[in-house]
C-alpha positions in Angstrom: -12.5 3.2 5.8 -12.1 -0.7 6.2 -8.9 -1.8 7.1 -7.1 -4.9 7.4 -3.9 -6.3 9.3 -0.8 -7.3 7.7 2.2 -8.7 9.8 5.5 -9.3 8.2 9.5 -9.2 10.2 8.9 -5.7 10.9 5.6 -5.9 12.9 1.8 -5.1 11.6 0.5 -2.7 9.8 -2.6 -0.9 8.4 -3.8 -1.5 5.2 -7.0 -0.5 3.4 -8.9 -3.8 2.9 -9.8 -2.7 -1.0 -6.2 -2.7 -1.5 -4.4 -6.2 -2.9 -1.0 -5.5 -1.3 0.8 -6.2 1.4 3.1 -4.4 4.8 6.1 -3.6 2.6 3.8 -2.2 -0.2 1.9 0.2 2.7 5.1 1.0 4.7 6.6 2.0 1.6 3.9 4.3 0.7 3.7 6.1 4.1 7.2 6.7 4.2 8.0 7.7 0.4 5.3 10.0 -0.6 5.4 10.6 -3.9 2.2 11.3 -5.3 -1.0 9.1 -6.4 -0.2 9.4 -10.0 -1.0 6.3 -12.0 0.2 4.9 -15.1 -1.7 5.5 -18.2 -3.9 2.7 -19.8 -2.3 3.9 -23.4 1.4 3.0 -22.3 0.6 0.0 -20.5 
């Protein structure tokens, strides 16, 4: 998996490189795990 480095206040972190956001997004997601569900196309 290809990874890149994002920095922000509270350091750097990990985030896969296919992925357009950023250290609060991927912080956020390792700490609050709730699920990969995704919206679907038909409400959006």
């Amino acid at each position: 998996m290809n990874i890149r480095i994002e920095k922000d206040t509270m350091g750097q972190v990990e985030v896969p490189a296919d992925k357009y956001w950023g250290a609060q997004t991927q912080r956020s997601k390792e700490n609050f795990k709730i699920g990969d569900g995704t919206m679907p196309v038909e409400i959006i």
